[in-house]
GUMI-832475 format. One record per atom (N, C-alpha, C): residue in three letters; x, y, z. Coordinates in steps of 0.2 Angstrom, whole numbers, plus 5000, padded with zeros to 4 digits. Example, Ala and Ser with C-alpha at 12.3 -4.5 7.8 and 13.67 -1.06 7.14 Angstrom:
<atoms>
ALA506649725039/ALA506249785039/ALA506649845039/SER506449895035/SER506849955036/SER506450005039/
</atoms>
This chain:
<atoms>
UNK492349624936/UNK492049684932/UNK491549654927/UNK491649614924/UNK490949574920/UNK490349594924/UNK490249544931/UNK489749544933/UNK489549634937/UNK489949664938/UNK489949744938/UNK489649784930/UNK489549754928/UNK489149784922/UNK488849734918/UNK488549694922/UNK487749664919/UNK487349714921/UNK487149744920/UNK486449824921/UNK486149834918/UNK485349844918/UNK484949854912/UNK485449914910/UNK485549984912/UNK485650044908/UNK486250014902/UNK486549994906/UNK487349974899/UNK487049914893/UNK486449884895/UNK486349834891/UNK485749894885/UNK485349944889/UNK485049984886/UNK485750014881/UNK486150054882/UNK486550084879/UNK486850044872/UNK487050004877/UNK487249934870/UNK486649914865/UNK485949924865/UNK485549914860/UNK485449994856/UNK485750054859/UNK485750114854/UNK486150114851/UNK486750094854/UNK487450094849/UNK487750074844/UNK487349984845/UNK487149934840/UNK486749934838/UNK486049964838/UNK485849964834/UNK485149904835/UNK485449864841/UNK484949814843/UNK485649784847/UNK485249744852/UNK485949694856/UNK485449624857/UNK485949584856/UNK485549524861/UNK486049494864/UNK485949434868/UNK486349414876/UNK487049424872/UNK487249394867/UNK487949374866/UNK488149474864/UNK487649464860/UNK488149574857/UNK488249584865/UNK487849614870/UNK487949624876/UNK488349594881/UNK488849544880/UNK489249524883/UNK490049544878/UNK489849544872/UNK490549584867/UNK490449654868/UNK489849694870/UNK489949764870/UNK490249774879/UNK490049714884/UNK490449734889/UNK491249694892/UNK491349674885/UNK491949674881/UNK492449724882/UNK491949754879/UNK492349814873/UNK492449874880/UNK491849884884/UNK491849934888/UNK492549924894/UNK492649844897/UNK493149824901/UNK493749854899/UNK493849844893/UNK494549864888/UNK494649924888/UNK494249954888/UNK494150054891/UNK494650064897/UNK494850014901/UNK495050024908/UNK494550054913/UNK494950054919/UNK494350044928/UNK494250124925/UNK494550154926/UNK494250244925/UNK493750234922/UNK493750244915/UNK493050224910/UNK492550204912/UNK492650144917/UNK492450104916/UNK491650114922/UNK491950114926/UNK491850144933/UNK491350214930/UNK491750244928/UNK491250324925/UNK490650304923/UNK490550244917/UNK490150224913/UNK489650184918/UNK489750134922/UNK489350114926/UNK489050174931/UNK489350214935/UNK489050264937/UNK488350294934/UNK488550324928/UNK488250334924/UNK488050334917/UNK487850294914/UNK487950254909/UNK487850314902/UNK487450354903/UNK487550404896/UNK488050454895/UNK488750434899/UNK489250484899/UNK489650424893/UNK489350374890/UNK489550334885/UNK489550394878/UNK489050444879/UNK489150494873/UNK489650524873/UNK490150574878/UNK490650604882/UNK491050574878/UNK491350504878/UNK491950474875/UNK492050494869/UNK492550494866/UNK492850514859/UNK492950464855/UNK492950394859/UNK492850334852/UNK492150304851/UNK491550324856/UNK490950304858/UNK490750354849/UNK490950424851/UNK490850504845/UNK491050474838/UNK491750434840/UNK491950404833/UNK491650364830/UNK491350314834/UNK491050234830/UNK490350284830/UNK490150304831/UNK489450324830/UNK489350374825/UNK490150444821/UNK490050464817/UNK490050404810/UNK490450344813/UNK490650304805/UNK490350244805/UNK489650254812/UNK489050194811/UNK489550134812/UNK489850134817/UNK490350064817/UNK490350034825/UNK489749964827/UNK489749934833/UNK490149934836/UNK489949924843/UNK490449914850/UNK490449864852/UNK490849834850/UNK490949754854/UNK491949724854/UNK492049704860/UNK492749664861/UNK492549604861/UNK492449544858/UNK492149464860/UNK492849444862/UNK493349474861/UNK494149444860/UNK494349474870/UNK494149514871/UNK494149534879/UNK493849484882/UNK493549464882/UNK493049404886/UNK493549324887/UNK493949324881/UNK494449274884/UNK495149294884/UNK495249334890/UNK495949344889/UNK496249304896/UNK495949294899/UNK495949244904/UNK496149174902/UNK495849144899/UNK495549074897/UNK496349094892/UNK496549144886/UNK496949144885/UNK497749134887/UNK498049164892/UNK498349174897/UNK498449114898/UNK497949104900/UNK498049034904/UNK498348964901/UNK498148974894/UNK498248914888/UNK499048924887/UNK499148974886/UNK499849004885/UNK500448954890/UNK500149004894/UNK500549004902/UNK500748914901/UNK500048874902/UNK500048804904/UNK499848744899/UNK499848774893/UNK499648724888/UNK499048684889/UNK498448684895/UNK498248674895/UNK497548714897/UNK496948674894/UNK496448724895/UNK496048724901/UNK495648784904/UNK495548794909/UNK494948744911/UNK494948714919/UNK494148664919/UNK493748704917/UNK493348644919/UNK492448684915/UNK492148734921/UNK492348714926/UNK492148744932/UNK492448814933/UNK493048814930/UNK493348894933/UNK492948974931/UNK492248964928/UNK492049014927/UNK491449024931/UNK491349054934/UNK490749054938/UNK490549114940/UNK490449154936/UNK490249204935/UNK489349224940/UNK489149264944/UNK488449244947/UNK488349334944/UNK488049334940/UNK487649404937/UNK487149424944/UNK486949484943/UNK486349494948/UNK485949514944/UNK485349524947/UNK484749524944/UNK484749614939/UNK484349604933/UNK484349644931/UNK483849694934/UNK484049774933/UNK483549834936/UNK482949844933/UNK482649814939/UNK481749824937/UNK481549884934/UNK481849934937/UNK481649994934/UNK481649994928/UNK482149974927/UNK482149964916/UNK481749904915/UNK481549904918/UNK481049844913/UNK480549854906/UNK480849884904/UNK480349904899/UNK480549884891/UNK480649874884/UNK480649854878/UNK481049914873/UNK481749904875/UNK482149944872/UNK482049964864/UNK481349944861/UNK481149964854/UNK480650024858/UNK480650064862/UNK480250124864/UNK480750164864/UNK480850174858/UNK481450244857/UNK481350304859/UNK480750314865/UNK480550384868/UNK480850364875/UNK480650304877/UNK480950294884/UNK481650274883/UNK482050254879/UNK482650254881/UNK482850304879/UNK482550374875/UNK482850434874/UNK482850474880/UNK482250444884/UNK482150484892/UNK482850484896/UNK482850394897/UNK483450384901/UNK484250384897/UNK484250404892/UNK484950384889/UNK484850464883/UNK484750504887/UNK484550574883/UNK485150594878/UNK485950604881/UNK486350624878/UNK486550564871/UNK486350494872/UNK486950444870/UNK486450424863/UNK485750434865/UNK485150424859/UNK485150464855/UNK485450534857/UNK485350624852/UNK486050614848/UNK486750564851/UNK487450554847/UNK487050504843/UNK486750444845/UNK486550404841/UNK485950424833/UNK485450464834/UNK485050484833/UNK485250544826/UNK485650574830/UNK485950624823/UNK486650604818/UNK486850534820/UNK487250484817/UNK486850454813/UNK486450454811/UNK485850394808/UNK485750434801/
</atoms>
């Protein structure tokens, strides 16, 4: 699922909702999105401005409050320390992202283009400000 939502639109999204993202914020906001569950989760890669639609997306954005789970990102790693007292090799992560969407290649500080593509989630963002 990780590598299923490295996408420019979700990393665009995660810079409207926070307010700006860099590699690590975008890695706890696709934290926070996994821990939504596959239904959510699934919908939001589909379509990524259906992030406005959600009731807790409405809620952190009425009380200005960022989206990120950093603590999802090891649940794995923790599980396994649990389970075996012992930590996972270095190798067991091997995550291969795919390359991000050329189409979005553009500088998510142009809040007209990411108004264009992300129209509903920038007007929740934008009337919360």
């Amino acid at each position: 699922m990780t590598a299923d939502s490295y996408r420019a639109p979700v990393w665009g999204a995660a810079y409207v909702i926070n307010g700006g993202c860099s590699d690590d914020g975008f890695d706890y906001f696709r934290g926070w999105l996994i821990a939504q569950g596959r239904e959510t989760f699934e919908r939001v890669i589909a379509d990524t401005d259906v992030l406005a639609d959600l009731p807790a997306v409405r809620a952190f954005a009425a009380d200005g409050i960022d989206i990120e789970c950093e603590e999802a990102l090891s649940i794995a790693w923790t599980a396994h320390q649990e389970a075996t007292g012992e930590e996972l090799p270095n190798d067991a992560f091997t995550i291969r992202y795919p390359e991000l969407d050329p189409e979005w290649n553009f500088d998510f500080e142009d809040e007209d283009e990411l108004g264009r593509r992300l129209p509903r989630l920038t007007k929740l963002y934008s009337a919360a400000a």
